[in-house]
C-alpha positions as CSV (number, residue, x, y, z in Angstrom):
1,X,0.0,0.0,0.0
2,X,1.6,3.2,-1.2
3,X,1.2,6.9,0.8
4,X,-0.3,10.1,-0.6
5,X,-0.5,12.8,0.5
6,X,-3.7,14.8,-0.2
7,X,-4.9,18.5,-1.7
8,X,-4.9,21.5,0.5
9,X,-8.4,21.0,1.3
10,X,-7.4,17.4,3.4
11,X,-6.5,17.2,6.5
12,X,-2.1,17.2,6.9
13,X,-2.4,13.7,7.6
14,X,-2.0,11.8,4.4
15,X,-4.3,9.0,3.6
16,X,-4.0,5.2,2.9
17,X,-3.4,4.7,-0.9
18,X,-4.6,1.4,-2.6
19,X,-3.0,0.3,-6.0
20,X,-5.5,-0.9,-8.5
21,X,-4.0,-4.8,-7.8
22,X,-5.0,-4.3,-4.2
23,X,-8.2,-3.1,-4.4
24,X,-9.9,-4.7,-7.3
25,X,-9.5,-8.4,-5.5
26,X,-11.7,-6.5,-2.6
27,X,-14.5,-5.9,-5.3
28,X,-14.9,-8.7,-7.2
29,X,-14.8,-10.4,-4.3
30,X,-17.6,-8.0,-2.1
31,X,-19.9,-8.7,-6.0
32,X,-19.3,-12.1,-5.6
33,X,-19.8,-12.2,-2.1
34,X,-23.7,-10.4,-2.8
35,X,-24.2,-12.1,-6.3
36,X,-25.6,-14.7,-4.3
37,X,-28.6,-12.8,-3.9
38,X,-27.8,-10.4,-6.4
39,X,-28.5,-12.4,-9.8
40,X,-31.3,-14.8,-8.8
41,X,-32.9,-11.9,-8.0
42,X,-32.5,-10.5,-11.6
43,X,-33.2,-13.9,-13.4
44,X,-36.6,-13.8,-12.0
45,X,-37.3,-10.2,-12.6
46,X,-36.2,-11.1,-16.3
47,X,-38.5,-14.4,-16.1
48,X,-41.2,-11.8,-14.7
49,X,-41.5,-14.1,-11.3
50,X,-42.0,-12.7,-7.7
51,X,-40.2,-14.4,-4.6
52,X,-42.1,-13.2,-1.5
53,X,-38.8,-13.5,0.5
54,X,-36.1,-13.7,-1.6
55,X,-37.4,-10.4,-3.6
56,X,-38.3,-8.5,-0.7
57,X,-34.5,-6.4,-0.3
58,X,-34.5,-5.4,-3.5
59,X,-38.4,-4.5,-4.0
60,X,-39.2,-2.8,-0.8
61,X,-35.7,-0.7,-0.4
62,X,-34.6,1.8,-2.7
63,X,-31.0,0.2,-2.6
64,X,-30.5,-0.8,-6.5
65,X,-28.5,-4.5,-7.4
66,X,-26.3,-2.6,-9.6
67,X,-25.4,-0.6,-6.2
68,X,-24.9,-2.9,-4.2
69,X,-22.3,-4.7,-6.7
70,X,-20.4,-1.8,-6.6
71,X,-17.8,-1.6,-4.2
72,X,-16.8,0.8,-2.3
73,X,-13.5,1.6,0.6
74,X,-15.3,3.9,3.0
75,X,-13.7,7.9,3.7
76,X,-10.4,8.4,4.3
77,X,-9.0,5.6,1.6
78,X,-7.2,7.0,-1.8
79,X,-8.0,4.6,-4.5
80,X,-5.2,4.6,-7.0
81,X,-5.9,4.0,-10.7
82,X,-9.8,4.1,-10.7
83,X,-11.6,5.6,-13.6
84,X,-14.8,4.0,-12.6
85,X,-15.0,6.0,-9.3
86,X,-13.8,9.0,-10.5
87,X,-17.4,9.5,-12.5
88,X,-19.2,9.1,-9.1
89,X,-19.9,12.3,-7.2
90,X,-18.9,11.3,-4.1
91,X,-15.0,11.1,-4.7
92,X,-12.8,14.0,-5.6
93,X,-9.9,13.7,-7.4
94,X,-6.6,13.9,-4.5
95,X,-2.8,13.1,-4.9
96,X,-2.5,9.3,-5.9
97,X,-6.3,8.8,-7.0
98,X,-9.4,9.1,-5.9
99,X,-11.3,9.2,-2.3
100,X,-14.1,10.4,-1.0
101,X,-14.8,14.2,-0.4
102,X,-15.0,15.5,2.6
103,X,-17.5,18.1,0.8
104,X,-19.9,15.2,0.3
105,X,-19.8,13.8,4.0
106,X,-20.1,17.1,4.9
107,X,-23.6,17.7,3.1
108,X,-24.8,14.8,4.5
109,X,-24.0,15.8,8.2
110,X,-28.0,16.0,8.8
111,X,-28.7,12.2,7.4
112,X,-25.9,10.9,9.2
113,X,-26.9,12.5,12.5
114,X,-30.5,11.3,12.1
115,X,-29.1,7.6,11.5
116,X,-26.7,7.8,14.6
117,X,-29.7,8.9,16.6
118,X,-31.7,6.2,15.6
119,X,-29.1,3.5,16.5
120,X,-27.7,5.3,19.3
121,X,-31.4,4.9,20.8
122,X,-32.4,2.0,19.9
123,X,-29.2,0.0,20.8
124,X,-29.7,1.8,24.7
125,X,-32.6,-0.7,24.8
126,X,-32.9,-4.1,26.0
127,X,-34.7,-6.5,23.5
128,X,-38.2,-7.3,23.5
129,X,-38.7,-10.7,22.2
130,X,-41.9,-12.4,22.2
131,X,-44.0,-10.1,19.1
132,X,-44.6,-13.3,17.7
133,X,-44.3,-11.5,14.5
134,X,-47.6,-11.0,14.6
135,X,-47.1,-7.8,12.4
136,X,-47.2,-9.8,9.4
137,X,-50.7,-11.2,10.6
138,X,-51.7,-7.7,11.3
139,X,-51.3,-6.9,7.7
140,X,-54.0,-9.5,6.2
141,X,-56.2,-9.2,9.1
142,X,-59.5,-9.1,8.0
143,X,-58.8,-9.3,4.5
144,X,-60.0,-11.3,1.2
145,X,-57.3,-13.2,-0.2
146,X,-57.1,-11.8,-3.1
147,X,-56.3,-8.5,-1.5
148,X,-53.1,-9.6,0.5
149,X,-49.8,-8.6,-0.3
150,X,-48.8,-12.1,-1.2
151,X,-51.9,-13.1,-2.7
152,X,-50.5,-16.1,-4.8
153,X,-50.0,-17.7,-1.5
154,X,-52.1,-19.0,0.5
155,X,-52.8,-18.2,4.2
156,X,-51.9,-21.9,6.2
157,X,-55.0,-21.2,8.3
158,X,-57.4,-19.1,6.3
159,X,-58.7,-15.6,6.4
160,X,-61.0,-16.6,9.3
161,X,-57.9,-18.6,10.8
162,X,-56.0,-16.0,10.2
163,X,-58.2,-13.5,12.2
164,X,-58.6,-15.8,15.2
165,X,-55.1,-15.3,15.9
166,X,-54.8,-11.9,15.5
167,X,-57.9,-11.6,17.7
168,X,-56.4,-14.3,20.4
169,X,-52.4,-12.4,20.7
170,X,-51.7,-9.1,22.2
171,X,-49.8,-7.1,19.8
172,X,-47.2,-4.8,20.6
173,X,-45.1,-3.3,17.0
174,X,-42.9,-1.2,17.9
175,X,-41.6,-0.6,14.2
176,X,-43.5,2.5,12.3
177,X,-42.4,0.4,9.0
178,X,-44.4,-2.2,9.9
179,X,-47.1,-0.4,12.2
180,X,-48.2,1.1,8.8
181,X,-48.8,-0.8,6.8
182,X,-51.5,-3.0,9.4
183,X,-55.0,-2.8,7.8
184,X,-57.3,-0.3,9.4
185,X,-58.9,-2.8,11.4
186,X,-55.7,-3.6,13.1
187,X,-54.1,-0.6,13.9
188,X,-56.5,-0.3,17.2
189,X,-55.4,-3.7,18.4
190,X,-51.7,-2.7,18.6
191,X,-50.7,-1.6,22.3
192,X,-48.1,1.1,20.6
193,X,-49.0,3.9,18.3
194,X,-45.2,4.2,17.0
195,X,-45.3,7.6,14.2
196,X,-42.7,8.6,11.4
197,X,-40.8,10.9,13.2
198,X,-40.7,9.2,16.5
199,X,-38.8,6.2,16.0
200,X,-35.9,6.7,18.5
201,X,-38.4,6.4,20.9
202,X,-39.7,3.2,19.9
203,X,-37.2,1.3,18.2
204,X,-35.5,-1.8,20.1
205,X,-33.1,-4.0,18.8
206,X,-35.2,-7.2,19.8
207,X,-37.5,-6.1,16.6
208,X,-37.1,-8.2,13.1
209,X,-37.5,-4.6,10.7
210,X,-34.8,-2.7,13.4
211,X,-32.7,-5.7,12.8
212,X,-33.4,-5.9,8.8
213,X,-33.1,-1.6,8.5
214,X,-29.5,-2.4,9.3
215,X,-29.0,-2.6,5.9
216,X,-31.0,0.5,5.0
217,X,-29.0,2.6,7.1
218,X,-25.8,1.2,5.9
219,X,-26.5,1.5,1.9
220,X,-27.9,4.7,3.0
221,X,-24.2,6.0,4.3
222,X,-22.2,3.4,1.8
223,X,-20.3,5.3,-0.3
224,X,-18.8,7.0,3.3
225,X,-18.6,3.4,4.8
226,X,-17.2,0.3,3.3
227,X,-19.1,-2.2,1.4
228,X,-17.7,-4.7,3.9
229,X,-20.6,-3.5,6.4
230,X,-23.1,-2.8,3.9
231,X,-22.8,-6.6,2.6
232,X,-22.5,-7.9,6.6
233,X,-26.0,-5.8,7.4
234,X,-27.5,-7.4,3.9
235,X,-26.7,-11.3,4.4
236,X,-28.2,-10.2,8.4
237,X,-31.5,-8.8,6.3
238,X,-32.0,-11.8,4.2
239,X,-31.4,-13.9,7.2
240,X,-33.9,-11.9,9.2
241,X,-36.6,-12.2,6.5
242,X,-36.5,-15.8,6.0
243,X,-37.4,-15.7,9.7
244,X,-40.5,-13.1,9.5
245,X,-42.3,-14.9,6.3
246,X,-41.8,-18.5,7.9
247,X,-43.8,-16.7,11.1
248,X,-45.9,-15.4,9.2
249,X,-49.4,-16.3,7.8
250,X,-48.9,-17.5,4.7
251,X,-47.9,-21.1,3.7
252,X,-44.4,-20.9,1.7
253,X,-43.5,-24.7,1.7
254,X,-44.0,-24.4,-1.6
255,X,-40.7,-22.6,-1.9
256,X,-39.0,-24.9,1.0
257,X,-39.9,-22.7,3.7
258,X,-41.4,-24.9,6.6
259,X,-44.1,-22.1,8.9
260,X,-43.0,-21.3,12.4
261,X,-46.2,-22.1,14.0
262,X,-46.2,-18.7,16.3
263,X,-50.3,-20.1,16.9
264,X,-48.9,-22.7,18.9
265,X,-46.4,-22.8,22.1
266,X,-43.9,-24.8,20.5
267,X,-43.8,-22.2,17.5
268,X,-43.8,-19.6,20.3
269,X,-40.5,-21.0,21.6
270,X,-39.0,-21.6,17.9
271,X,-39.9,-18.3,17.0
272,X,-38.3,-16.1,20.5
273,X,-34.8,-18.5,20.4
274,X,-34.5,-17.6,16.6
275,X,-35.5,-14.1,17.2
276,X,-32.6,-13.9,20.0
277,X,-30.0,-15.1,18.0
278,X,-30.3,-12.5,15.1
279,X,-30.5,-9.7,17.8
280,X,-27.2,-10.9,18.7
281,X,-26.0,-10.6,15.0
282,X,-27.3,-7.4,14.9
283,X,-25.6,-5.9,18.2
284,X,-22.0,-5.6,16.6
285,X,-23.3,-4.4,13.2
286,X,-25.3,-1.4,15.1
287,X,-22.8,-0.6,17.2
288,X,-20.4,-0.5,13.9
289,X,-22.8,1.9,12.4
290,X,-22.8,4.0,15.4
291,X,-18.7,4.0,15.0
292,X,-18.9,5.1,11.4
293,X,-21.4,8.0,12.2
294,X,-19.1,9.5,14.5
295,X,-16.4,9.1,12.6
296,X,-18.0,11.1,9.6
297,X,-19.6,13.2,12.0
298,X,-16.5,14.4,13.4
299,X,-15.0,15.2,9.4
300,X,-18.2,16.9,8.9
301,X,-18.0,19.1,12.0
């Protein structure tokens, strides 16, 4: 790894420098890594088919697959020899390469705050386990089947199934994500009202969406942070969704997905051990997060 030193608008301090044969391993291997999700995804979008788990990270966040391809070092690394990241706007042209600005972290000082909030809050807070994901029931209650997000698959119990256990649980969402989209005859059974711009004082890190977000909040700061922790918060979103839709109402065996029967005691203890363990993944990727927010933070200041 070479040395440069940057332009007079850098800090004295010079800057790691890769060489092109140092950091182009790093991204073919961070496409490969996420190409496992990556191109299935776009066979069946070419095919015209829908995956009601496997689909859901690219369909419900903004994060395009072509993005999360691409890789990127993080602030404060000089790439050396690097055409193809000298056409993005984050990075500025410095001694030896290309890096990214400080200019662009510093107009992003409001987004990054509001993440670091967010995480910063929500990672003060002991998890609740024991939703049940009953959220995902929430969002059918009381509907036909043809009008259910998933509609091609069937509910395992049945609309009026379905309803019993909606009916029969006490439900407690903490996630406004989630909270909205319940039907309108669910929102009243829900013993939180969480709103949009009161999440930190909701959000817990026991919670499946806090735990899948990871990954928005991460793509959302990526190209300041390294696609190393964008790719760790995406395999921890995939892992967390296989999770919610096998607790959820619908019956995916279909697609190798055997339910987590959160109606029944046994389910109840399947789904809370499960539900434990990804909280623990999640616990070093937020506090990661919450490390690379202050450290753009403090360049932005």
């Amino acid at each position: 790894m070479e040395r440069a030193t940057t332009t007079a608008t850098r800090p004295a301090a010079p800057l790691p420098v890769l060489a092109r044969e140092e950091w182009e391993p790093l991204a073919r291997r961070h496409a490969a890594r996420v190409d496992v999700s990556v191109q299935p995804h776009l066979e069946r979008r070419r095919r015209g088919v829908r995956h009601p788990v496997e689909d859901f990270l690219f369909d419900y966040y903004s994060h395009r697959p072509a993005a999360l391809r691409r890789w990127h070092p993080g602030h404060g690394v000089v790439l050396a020899d690097a055409p193809e990241h000298r056409s993005t706007k984050a990075y500025v042209e410095v001694a030896g390469g290309v890096t990214v600005d400080d200019g662009f972290v510093e107009q992003r000082r409001t987004l990054v705050s509001s993440i670091r909030t967010l995480l910063a809050a929500t990672e003060r807070r002991t998890p609740t386990l024991g939703c049940f994901g009953m959220h995902e029931w929430a969002m059918v209650y009381r509907l036909p089947q043809d009008d259910v997000r998933h509609a091609a698959w069937p509910l395992r119990l049945g609309p009026e199934g379905t309803d019993a256990v909606v009916e029969g649980h006490r439900i407690s969402c903490s996630h406004f994500d989630a909270f909205r989209f319940f039907t309108e005859e669910a929102r009243p059974r829900n013993t939180l009202q969480p709103g949009r711009d009161d999440r930190p004082a909701f959000e817990q890190p026991g919670c499946l969406h806090a735990g899948m977000d990871l990954y928005k909040h991460a793509f959302r700061l990526s190209p300041m942070v390294g696609s190393d922790l964008v790719a760790d918060c995406f395999e921890l979103a995939r892992d967390i969704r296989v999770l919610d839709m096998r607790a959820s109402p619908y019956d995916l065996s279909g697609l190798g997905y055997e339910p987590v029967r959160v109606e029944t005691a046994e389910g109840k203890q399947e789904y809370v051990a499960a539900q434990r363990v990804l909280a623990e993944r999640g616990r070093p990727l937020r506090r990661r997060l919450v490390e690379a927010c202050d450290r753009l933070l403090a360049v932005a200041a």
